[in-house]
Each structure stands twice: as C-alpha cells, then as structure tokens.
Residue, then its C-alpha position, 0 to 999 in steps of 0.5 A: x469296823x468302827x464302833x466298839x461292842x457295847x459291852x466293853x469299858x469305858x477304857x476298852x472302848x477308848x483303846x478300840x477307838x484310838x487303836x482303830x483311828x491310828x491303823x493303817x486304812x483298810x487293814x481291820x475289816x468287820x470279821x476282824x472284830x472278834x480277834x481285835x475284840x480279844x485283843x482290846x480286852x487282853x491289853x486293857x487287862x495288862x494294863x490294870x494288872x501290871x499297874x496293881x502289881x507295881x504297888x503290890x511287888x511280885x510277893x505279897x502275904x498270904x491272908x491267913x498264913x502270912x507266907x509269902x507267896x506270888x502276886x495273883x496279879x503277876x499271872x494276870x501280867x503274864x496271860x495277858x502278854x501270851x494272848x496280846x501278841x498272838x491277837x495281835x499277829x492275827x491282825x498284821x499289829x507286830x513287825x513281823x506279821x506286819x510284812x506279810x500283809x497285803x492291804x488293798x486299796x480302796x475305792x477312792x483311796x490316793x497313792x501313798x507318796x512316802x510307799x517309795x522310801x525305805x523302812x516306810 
C-alpha cells in the first residue's frame, strides 16, 4: 500500500503519504486501504472543521433570525473524532489496539536491536 486513491486532496494524499512512510514496516497491507482510506478523510476533515470553528466559536448567529445557535462546524469536529479512532483501532494506530498486533517479518527484513528494551 503506497499510493493514495486518486480521488483524495491534495492534503489527503500528503496525510496518506506521511501516514504510511512513519508506520511501522508491514503493519498496512493492500486490503487495508479502505479503512485507512476512512481514516485519511475522517482526519483531514477534523482537521478543517476544528480550524474553521476555531475562528467562528461554537455559537455562531442564525442567518435569518440571528439567534444563537451551534456551529455546524462543531458536529463536523465531533463525527469525525467518533470514526478517527474506530479507523484507527482497526488498523493497530492506538496504544491499545497497537498491543495486540502482530506484525510478521518479511523476507529480507533485519532484526530490530532496540525490540529488547522496554516501553519500545
């Protein structure tokens, strides 16, 4: 899994790219993509919505009425940090989750020397 669909933003593609360079060598396979795919998007949306309601505030004006109501950003915030960490649990990315996976080596693929030290 290396390329990113073809569809995403430029930002997705370059949190694709970044994401998979940095985890650990084996651990997103090819049938991962999808989930990892949610996962992309889930943040990059995150991302965007929590930088637009930092400049609006959690209440903004109703257009016609001029009440006050929630930001539509702030429901945005919040769905996307529900799917981020289920995403992110399928894919061995929390601590927890990150303890249960086994990640064989491959072919070719040297001995860690620091797999010995604890917390590592």
């Amino acid at each position: 899994m290396t390329e990113p669909p073809h569809w995403l933003t430029d930002r997705q593609k370059d949190t694709w790219l970044d994401v998979i360079q940095n985890a650990p060598p084996g651990l997103l396979k090819d049938v991962d993509a999808s989930v990892f795919t949610v996962w992309v998007v889930a943040f990059d949306l995150y991302q965007e919505a929590s930088n637009k309601l930092a400049k609006t505030g959690m209440l903004i004006k109703a257009p016609n009425t001029g009440v006050p109501m929630q930001s539509p950003y702030l429901a945005i915030v919040n769905r996307q940090a529900q799917i981020m960490p289920k995403a992110a649990a399928e894919m061995g990315f929390t601590p927890a989750s990150r303890s249960r996976v086994v990640v064989k080596k491959e072919a070719g693929q040297k001995d860690d020397p620091w797999s010995g030290i604890a917390g590592g």
